[in-house]
C-alpha positions in Angstrom: -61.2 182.1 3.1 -57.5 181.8 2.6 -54.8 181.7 5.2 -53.7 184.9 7.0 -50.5 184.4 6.0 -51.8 183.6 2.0 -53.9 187.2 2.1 -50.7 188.9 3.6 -48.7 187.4 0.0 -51.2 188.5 -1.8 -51.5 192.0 0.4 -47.7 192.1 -0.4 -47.8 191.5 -3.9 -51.0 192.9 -5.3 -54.4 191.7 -5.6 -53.5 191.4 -9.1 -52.6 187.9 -10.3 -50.5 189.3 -13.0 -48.6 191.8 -11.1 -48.2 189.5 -8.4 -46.4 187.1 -11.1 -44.4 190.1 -12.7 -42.8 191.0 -9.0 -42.0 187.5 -8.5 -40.0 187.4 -11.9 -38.5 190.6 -11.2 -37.4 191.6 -8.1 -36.2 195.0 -9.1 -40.1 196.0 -8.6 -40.3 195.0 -5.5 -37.5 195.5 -2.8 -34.0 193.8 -3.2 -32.2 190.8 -2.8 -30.3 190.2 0.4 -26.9 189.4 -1.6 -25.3 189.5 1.8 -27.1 186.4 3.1 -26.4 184.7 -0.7 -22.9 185.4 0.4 -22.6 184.4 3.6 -24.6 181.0 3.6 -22.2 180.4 0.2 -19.0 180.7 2.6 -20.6 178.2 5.1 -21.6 176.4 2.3 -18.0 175.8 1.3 -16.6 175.8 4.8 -18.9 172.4 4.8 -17.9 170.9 1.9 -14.3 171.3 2.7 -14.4 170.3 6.4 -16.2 167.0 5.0 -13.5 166.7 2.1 -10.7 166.3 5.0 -12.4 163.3 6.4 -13.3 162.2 3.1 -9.1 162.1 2.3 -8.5 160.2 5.8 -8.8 156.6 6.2 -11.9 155.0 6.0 -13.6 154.9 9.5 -17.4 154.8 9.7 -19.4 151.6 10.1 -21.2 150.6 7.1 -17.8 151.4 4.8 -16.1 149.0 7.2 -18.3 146.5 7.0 -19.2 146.1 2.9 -18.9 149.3 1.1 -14.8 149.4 0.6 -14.2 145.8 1.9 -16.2 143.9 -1.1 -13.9 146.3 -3.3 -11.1 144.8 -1.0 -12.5 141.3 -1.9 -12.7 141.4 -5.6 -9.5 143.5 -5.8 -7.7 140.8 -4.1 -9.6 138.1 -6.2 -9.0 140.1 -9.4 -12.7 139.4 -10.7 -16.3 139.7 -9.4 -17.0 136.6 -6.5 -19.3 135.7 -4.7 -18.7 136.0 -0.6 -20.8 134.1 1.5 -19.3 135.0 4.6 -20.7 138.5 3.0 -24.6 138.8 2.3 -24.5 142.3 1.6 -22.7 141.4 -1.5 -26.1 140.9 -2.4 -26.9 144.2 -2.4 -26.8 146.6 -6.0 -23.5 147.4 -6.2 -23.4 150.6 -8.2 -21.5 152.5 -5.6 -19.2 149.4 -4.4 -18.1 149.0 -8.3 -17.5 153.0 -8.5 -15.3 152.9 -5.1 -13.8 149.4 -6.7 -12.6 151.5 -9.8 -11.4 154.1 -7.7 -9.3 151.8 -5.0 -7.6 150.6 -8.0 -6.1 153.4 -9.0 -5.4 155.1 -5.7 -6.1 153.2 -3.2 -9.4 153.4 0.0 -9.0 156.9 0.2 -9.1 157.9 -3.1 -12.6 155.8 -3.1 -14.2 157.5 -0.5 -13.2 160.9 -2.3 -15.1 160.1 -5.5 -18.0 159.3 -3.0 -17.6 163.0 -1.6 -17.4 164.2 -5.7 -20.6 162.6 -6.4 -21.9 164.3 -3.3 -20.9 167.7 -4.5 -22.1 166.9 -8.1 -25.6 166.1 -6.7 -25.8 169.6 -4.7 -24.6 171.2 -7.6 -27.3 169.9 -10.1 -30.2 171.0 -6.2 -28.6 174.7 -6.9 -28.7 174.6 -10.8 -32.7 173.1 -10.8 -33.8 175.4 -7.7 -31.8 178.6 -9.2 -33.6 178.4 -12.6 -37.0 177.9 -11.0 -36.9 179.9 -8.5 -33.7 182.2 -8.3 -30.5 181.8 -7.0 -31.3 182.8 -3.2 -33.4 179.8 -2.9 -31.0 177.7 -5.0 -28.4 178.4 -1.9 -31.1 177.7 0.6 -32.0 174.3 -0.9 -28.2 172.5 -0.6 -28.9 174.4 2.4 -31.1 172.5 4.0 -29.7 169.6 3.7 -26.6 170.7 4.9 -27.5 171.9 7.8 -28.2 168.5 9.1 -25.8 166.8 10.5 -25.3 163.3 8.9 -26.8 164.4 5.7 -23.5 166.9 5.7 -20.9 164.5 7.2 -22.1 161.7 4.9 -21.0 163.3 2.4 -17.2 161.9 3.2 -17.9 158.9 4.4 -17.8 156.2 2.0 -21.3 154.9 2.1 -23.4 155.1 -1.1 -26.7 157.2 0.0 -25.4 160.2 -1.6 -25.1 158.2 -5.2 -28.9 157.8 -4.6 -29.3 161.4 -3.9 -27.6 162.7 -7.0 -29.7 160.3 -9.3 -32.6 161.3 -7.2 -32.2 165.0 -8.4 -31.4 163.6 -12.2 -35.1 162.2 -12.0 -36.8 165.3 -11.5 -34.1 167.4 -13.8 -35.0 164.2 -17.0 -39.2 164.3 -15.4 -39.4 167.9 -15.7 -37.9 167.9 -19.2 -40.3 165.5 -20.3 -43.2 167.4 -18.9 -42.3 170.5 -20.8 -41.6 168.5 -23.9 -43.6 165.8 -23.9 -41.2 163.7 -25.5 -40.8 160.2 -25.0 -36.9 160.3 -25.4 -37.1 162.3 -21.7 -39.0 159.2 -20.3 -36.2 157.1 -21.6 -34.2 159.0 -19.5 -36.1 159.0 -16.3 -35.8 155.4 -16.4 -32.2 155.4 -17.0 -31.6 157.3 -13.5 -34.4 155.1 -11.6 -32.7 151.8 -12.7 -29.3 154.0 -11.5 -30.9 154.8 -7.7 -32.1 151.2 -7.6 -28.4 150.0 -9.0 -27.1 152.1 -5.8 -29.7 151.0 -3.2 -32.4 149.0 -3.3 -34.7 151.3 -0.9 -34.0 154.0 -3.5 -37.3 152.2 -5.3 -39.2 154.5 -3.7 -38.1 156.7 -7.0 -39.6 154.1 -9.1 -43.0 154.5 -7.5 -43.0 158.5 -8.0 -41.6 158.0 -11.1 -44.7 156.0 -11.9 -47.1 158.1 -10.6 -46.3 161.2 -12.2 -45.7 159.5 -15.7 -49.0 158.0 -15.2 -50.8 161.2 -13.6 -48.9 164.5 -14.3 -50.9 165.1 -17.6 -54.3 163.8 -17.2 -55.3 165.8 -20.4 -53.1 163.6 -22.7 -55.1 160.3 -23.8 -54.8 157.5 -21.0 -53.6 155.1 -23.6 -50.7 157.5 -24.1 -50.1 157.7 -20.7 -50.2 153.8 -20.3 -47.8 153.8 -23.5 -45.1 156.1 -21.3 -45.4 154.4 -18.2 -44.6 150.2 -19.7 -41.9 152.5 -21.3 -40.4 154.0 -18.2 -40.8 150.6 -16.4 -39.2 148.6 -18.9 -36.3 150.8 -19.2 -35.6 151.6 -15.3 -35.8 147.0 -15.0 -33.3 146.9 -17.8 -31.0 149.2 -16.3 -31.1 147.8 -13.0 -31.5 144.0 -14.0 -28.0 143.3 -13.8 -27.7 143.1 -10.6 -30.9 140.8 -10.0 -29.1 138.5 -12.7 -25.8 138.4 -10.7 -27.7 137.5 -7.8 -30.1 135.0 -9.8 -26.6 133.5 -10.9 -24.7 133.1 -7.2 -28.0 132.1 -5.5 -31.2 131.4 -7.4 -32.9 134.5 -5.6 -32.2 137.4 -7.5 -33.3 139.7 -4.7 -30.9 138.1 -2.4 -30.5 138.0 0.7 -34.3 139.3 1.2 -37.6 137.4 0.5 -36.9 134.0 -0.1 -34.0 131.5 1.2 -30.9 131.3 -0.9 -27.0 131.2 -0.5 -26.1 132.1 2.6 -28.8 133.0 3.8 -31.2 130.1 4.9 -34.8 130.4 6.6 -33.6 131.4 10.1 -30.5 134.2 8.9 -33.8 135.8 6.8 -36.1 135.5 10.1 -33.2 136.8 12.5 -32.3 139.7 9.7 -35.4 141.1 9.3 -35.3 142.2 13.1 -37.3 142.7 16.3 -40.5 144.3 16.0 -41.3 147.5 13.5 -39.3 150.8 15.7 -42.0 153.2 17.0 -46.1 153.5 17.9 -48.1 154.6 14.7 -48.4 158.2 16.2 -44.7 158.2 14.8 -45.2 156.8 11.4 -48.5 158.9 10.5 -46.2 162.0 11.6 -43.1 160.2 10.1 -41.4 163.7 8.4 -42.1 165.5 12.1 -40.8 163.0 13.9 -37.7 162.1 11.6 -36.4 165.9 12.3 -37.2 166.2 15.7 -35.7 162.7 17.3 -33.5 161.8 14.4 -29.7 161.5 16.0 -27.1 160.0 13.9 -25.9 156.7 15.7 -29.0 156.2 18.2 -31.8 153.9 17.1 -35.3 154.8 15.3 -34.5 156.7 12.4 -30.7 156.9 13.3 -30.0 160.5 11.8 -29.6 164.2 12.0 -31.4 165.6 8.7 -31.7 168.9 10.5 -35.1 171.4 10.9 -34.7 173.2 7.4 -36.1 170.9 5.1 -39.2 170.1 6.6 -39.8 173.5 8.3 -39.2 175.7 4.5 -40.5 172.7 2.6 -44.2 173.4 4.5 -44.1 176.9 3.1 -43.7 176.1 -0.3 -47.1 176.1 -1.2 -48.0 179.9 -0.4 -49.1 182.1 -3.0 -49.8 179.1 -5.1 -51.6 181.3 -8.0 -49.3 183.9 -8.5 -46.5 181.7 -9.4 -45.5 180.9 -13.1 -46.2 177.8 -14.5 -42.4 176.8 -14.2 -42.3 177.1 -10.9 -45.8 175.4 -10.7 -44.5 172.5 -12.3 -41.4 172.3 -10.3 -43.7 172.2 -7.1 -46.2 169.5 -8.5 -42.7 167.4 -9.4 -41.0 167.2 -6.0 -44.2 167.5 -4.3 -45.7 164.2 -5.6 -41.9 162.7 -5.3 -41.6 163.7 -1.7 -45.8 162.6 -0.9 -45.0 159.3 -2.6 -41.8 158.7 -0.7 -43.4 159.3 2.3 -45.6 156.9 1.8 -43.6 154.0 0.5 -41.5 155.3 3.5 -44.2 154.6 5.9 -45.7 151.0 5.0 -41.8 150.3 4.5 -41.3 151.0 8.2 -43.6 148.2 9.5 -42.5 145.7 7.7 -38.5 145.8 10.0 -37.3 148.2 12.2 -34.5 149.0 10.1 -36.6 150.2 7.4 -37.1 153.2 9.3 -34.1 154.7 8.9 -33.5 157.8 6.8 -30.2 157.2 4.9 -32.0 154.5 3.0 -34.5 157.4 1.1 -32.0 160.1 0.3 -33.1 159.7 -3.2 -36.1 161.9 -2.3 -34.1 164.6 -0.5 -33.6 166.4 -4.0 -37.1 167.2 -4.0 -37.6 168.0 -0.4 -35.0 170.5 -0.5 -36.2 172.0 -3.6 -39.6 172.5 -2.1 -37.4 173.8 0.9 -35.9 176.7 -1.6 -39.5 177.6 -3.2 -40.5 178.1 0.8 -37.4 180.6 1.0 -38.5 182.1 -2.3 -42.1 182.7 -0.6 -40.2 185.2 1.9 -37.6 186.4 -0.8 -39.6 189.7 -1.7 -41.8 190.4 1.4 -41.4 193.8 2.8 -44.5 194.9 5.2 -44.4 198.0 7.1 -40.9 198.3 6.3 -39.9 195.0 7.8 -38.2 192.5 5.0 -39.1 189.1 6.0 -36.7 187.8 3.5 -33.6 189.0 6.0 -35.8 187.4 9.2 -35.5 184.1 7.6 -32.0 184.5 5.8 -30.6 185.5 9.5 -32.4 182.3 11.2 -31.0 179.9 8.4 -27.5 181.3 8.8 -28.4 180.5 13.0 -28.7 176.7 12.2 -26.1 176.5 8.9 -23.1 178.1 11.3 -24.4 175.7 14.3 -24.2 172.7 12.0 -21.2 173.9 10.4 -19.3 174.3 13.9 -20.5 170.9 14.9 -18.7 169.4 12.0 -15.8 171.5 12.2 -15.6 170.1 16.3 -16.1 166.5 15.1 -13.7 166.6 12.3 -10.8 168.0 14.4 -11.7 166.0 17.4 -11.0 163.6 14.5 -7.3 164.0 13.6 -8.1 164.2 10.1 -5.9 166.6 8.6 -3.4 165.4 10.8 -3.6 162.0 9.1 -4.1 163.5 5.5 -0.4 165.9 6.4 1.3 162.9 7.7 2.2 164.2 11.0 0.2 161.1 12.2 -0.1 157.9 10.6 -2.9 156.0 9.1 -2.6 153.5 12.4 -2.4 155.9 14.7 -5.3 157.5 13.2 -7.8 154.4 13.3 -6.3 153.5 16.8 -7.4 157.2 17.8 -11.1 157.1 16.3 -11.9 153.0 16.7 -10.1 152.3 19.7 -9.2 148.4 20.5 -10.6 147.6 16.9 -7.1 149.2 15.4 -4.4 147.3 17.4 -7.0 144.1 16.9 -6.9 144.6 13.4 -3.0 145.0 12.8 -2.9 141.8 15.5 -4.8 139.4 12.8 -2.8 141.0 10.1 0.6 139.6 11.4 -1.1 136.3 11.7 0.6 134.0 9.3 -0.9 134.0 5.5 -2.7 130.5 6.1 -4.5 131.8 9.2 -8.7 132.4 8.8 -10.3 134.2 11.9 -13.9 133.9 12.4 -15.4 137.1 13.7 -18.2 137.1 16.6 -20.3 139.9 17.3 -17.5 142.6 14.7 -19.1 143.1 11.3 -16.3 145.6 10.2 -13.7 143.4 8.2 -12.4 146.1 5.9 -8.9 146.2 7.7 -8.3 142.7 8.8 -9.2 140.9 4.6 -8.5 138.7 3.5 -7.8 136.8 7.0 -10.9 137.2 9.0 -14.7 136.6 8.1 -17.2 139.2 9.4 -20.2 138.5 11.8 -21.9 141.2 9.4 -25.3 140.7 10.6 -24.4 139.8 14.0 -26.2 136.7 13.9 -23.2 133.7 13.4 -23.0 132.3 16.7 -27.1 132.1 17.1 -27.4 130.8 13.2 -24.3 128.4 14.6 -26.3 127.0 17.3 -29.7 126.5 15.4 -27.6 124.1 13.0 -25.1 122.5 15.4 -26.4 122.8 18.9 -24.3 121.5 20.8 -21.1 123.4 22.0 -18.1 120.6 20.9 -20.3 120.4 17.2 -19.9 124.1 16.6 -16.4 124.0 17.9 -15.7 120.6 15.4 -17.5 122.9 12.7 -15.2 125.9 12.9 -12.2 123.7 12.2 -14.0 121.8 9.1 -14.4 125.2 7.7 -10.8 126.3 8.2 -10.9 128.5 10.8 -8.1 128.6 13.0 -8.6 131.6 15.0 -12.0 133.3 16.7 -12.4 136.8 17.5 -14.4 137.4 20.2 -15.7 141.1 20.7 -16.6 141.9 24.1 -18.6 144.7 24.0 -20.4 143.6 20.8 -21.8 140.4 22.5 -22.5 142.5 25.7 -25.0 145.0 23.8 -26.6 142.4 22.2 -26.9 140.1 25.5 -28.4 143.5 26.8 -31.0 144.1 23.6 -32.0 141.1 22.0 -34.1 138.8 23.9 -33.8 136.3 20.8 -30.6 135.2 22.7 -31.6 132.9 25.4 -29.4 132.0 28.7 -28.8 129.0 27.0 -27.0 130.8 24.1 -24.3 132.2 25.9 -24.1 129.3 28.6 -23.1 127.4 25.5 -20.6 130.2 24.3 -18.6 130.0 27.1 -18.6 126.4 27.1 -16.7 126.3 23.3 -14.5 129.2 24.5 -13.7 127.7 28.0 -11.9 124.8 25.6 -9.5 127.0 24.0 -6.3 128.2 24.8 -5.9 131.8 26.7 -6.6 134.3 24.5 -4.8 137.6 23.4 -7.0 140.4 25.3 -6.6 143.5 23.6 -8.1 145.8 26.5 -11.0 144.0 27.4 -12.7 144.9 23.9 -11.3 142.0 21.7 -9.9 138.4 22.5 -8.4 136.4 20.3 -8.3 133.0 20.3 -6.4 130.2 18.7 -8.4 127.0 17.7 -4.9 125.0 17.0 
C-alpha cells in the first residue's frame, strides 16, 4: 500500500506510468509554472549574494580567517616561500584554499583574497542550478541554491574567508564528473571524479567523506557490469584522488615525519599531550542526537554556539525528505540524479556520524559542506514533486513556492541586519577606515593589535588564550589551539622555568587575553586550580602591564 501522499502523485498524474512521465517532462499538459515565484526567489537570491559580497570586500574579520586561513598567506608572503610554522599547527592542514587566498593577497591584497573565496562560492551554486535545472527543471534548480541559502552561515560563509565553500563547489563537480560516468561508462569520467575528490581533500581534510561515496557508488552504482570491472574503476578512482591530494601528505611527511600532521601520531609541534588536549573533552551530544544527526543539525544548529555550531536552515532537510515521491514515474535521468546525491548524502551521514564520537569538534557542520551539493539537489527534486500538482483547483506548487519565499526573505533580512550592523559598505566606500572598522566589529582585539604593531621590529609577543594572529604577524605567535600555557606547564612546571623558557625562545612581550582565559577557566575542567595559581605567579613578576579595557594586557618580559 503506498503512501497517501504517493497515491495522491499518482491521482494527480495518472495511473498511467507513461503519462505520468510525459506530464513531468512537459508541463504544458499539466497546469503551469509559477514564473512569479522563479522570479522572485531569483531577486532574493541575488539580494544574498550581494549583501554577502560587501562583507566579502571588507576586512577580514571572522574567527577561523584570523586565526590560519589569510594569516599562513601572511606568513609565507612575508617569508617569500612555503615554511613551516610551528607556532602554527594548522599549517598542517591541506592547503588548497590558503594557497588560492595566498595567490590572491599577492596581487591585491586580504580583501581581494576573501573575494575569490566568495567567487568560488558563487561558482559552486552556479554549477547546484546548472545540474538541478537540467534534471529536473529550472524551478527546482532555484530552490536547490535555495536551500542552502536560506540558512544562515551556509549564506554568510560565503564572504568570509574560510575554505568550506571550496569543498562545496568540488563537492558538486563530483556528482556533475560521477553522473557523466554513469551515463557513459567511461573510465576517462572516473579519472575525473578522482581529480575533484583529491581537490575536496586538498581543501579540507573532513571533505573525505567524498572519497567514501565516491567509493561506494563506483563500486555499487552498476551492479550489472562485471565485479572485476567494477574493482578495475574503483583502484582507478582511488589511485587518482591519493595522487592528487598526496602533496600535501608529502609536505607534511617532509616538515614532521607524520604526513597527517597534527592528527594521529606525535610529530613537530605537536607532541603526545598537544594531540591528547586537541582532540577535546568528550564526544558533544547523547546518541539520540547522532542517530537523528540531520534532524537535530537543523533544528539546534546556531552559528557560534557549541554542538554543531551552525545555521544550515529548514529547507534542505525538510524538501530533501520529499524527493523520493513518485519514484516510478520519473525518467531515468532524474532517477539517476536521485540514486547519485542520495547515496552521497546516506554515506556522508554516516561517516558524519562515527566521525562525531571520535571529538567533539567533529560534529560540526562546516567541516561536510562537500555533501551539501547533493542534499540540495535532492532538496530541488522535492520542490519538483510539488511543481505540477493541482487538486481540486488548489496548486500545491504556489503553497510551497510562498513558504520557501517565508524563510528565503527571513534569512535574507537577517543578513541584510547583520551586515549593516556591520559597517561593511561603510568600510568598502571609505567613509570609515579599515581600523575603525575591526575596532567596531572585534572590540579590544583592534586597538590590541595596532598596540603590538608599533612595538619595535625585534619585538616577539607570545599570545595566551588569542588564536587570531592575522593582524598582529609577524610580531606575535598565536595560542591557536588554546592549549600553550597548559602544554607550558606539563613541560616546565614550575612558574620561574616557564618564565626562563619564554625568554630562551625570544619572546619579549606576553599577551594575556582576559576573557579568553576566563571562558576557559569556566569550561574546561582539564585546567586545575593549580594551573592558574601558577599563572599568576609568572605574571605577578612582570612589570604593570598595558590594559587595553580589561580584555587584553600586555606585558613586557624585559
Amino acid at each position: 500500500m503506498q503512501p497517501a501522499l504517493d497515491q495522491l502523485v499518482y491521482a494527480t498524474l495518472g495511473q498511467d506510468l507513461n503519462l505520468g512521465a510525459n506530464l513531468l517532462k512537459n508541463p504544458a499538459l499539466f497546469g503551469q509554472k509559477n514564473r512569479v515565484f522563479e522570479f522572485s526567489l531569483a531577486i532574493l537570491l541575488a539580494i544574498t549574494a550581494l549583501v554577502t559580497l560587501l562583507t566579502a570586500l571588507a576586512a577580514p574579520i571572522k574567527f577561523d580567517a584570523l586565526v590560519y586561513h589569510l594569516s599562513l598567506g601572511q606568513i609565507f608572503s612575508a617569508a617569500g616561500k612555503i615554511i613551516y610554522t610551528p607556532s602554527n599547527i594548522f599549517w598542517g592542514m591541506p592547503l588548497l584554499g590558503e594557497m588560492i587566498y595566498l595567490l590572491a593577497q599577492l596581487g591585491a591584497g586580504l580583501s581581494s583574497a576573501v573575494f575569490v573565496g566568495w567567487l568560488v562560492g558563487v561558482i559552486g551554486l552556479v554549477g547546484i542550478y546548472g545540474y538541478t535545472r537540467e534534471k529536473f527543471g529550472t524551478g527546482p534548480g532555484w530552490v536547490s541554491i535555495a536551500c542552502l541559502l536560506a540558512g544562515f552561515t551556509l549564506a554568510t560563509s560565503i564572504g568570509w574567508g574560510y575554505v568550506d565553500w571550496f569543498a562545496m563547489l568540488f563537492g558538486i563537480a563530483f556528482i556533475i564528473a560521477l553522473d557523466l560516468w554513469h551515463q557513459s561508462g567511461s573510465r576517462k569520467f572516473i579519472i575525473l571524479v578522482g581529480v575533484f575528490t583529491g581537490f575536496a581533500l586538498g581543501a579540507k581534510y573532513t571533505a573525505g567523506v567524498l572519497l567514501v561515496s565516491g567509493a561506494v557508488i563506483v563500486l555499487f552504482m552498476n551492479p550489472k557490469k562485471a565485479i572485476t570491472s567494477r574493482l578495475l574503476d574503483l583502484l582507478l578512482y582511488i589511485l587518482v584522488a591519493g595522487a592528487v591530494f598526496s602533496p600535501w601528505l608529502v609536505k607534511n611527511l617532509i616538515a614532521t615525519g607524520n604526513p597527517m600532521y597534527p592528527f594521529l601520531e606525535p610529530a613537530g609541534a605537536m607532541d603526545q599531550f598537544r594531540l591528547d588536549f586537541y582532540r577535546g573533552n568528550n564526544p558533544w551530544g547523547s546518541w539520540r542526537e547522532i542517530l537523528l544527526l540531520p534532524i537535530y543539525a537543523v533544528t539546534t544548529g546556531i552559528e557560534g554556539a557549541p554542538g554543531f555550531n551552525a545555521s544550515i536552515g529548514p529547507l534542505l532537510l525538510g524538501l530533501g525528505l520529499l524527493s523520493w515521491i513518485g519514484w516510478r514515474s520519473r525518467p531515468s535521468k532524474q532517477k539517476n540524479a536521485l540514486i547519485l546525491s542520495g547515496l552521497v548524502v546516506i554515506t556522508g551521514l554516516s561517516v558524519w556520524i562515527i566521525a562525531s564520537r571520535f571529538s567533539e569538534y567533529l560534529i560540526q557542520s562546516r567541516l561536510y559542506y562537500a555533501i551539501f551539493p547533493a542534499a540540495a539537489i535532492l532538496a530541488g527534486a522535492g520542490y519538483h514533486v510539488f511543481e505540477y500538482w493541482e487538486w481540486k483547483g488548489v496548486r500545491f506548487n504556489r503553497i510551497v513556492g510562498a513558504l520557501i519565499l517565508l524563510v528565503m526573505a527571513i534569512n535574507v533580512f537577517q543578513i541584510s541586519v547583520d551586515t549593516i550592523s556591520k559597517n561593511s559598505l561603510q568600510e568598502i566606500l571609505a567613509l570609515q577606515t579599515r581600523q575603525e572598522y575591526i575596532n567596531n566589529n572585534l572590540g579590544w582585539y583592534g586597538p590590541t593589535m595596532e598596540a603590538i604593531n608599533v612595538l619595535p621590529n625585534d619585538a616577539s609577543v607570545l599570545l595566551l588564550w588569542e588564536p587570531r594572529s592575522l593582524y598582529c604577524l609577524p610580531k606575535c605567535d598565536p595560542d591557536e589551539v588554546l592549549d600553550r600555557w597548559i602544554h607550558d606547564r606539563h613541560l616546565y612546571g614550575d612558574p620561574q622555568d616557564i618564565f626562563d623558557r619564554w625568554k630562551i625562545d625570544g619572546y619579549t612581550h606576553v599577551l594575556f587575553h582576559q576573557a579568553g582565559a576566563d571562558y576557559i577557566r569556566r569550561s574546561d575542567d582539564r585546567y586545575s586550580e593549580a594551573d592558574w595559581d601558577a599563572l599568576e605567579e609568572v605574571l605577578a613578576q612582570l612589570p604593570d602591564p598595558v590594559d587595553f579595557g580589561g580584555a587584553y594586557y600586555l606585558y613586557s618580559l624585559e
